[in-house]
C-alpha positions as CSV (number, residue, x, y, z in Angstrom):
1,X,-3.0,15.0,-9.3
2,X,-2.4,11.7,-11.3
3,X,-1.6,8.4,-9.7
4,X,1.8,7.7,-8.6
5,X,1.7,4.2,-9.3
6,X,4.1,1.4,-7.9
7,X,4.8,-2.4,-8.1
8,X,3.6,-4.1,-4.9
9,X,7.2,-4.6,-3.4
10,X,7.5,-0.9,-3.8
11,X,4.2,-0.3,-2.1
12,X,4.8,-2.2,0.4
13,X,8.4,-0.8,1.2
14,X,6.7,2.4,1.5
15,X,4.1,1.1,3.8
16,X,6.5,-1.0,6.1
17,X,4.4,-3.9,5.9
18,X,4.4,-6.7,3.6
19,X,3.3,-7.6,0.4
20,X,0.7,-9.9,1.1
21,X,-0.5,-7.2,3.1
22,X,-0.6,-4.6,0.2
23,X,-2.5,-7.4,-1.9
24,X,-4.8,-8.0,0.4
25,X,-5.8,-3.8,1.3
26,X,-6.3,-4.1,-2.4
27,X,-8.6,-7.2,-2.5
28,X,-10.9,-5.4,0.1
29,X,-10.9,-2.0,-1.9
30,X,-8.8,0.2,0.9
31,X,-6.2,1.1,-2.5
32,X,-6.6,1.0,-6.2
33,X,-5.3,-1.5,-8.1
34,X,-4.0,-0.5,-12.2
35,X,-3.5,-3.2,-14.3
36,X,-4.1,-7.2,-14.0
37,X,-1.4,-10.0,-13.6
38,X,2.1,-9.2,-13.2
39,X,1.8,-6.0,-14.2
40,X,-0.6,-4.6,-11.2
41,X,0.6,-1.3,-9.9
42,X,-0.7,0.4,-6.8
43,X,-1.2,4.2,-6.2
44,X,1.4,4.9,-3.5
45,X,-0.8,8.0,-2.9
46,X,-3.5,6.1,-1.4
47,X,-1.1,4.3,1.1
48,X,0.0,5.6,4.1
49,X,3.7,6.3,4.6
50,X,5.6,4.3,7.2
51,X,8.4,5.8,9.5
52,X,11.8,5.3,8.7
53,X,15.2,6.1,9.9
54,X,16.5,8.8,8.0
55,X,19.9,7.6,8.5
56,X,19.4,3.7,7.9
57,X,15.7,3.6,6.3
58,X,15.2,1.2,9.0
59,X,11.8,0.8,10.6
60,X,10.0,2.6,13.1
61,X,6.6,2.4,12.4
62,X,4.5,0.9,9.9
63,X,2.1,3.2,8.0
64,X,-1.5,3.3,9.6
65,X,-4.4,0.8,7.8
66,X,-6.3,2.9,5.3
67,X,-10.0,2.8,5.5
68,X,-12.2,0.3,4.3
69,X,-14.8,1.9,1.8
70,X,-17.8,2.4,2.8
71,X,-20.4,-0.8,3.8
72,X,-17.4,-3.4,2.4
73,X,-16.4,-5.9,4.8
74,X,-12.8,-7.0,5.9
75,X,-11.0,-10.2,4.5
């Protein structure tokens, strides 16, 4: 299945957490990062989903913290 790939604001909507949060799973290798600069997408695929109203998309929970990868270290 190809990449679904997203700008970070996206990702992070999707996660429920922030960006800086989404930047920094990145840094650490948790999700893949496309592109450089402004143009950096995420693979929404690779982040878990958050839980959201269905009504008012409001949040209920934050998606979980994906994984580190194996013998890497956390920021």
């Amino acid at each position: 299945m190809p990449p679904a790939l997203v700008n970070a604001a996206d990702a992070a909507y999707w996660a429920g957490r922030s960006v800086g949060t989404i930047w920094r799973w990145a840094s650490e290798g948790r999700i893949s990062r496309y592109g450089s600069g402004k143009s950096v997408r995420y693979n929404v695929r690779e982040i878990p989903k958050a839980i959201r109203d269905e009504e008012t998309r409001a949040l209920i929970e934050p998606g979980e913290t994906p994984p580190l990868p194996e013998g890497a270290r956390a920021a």
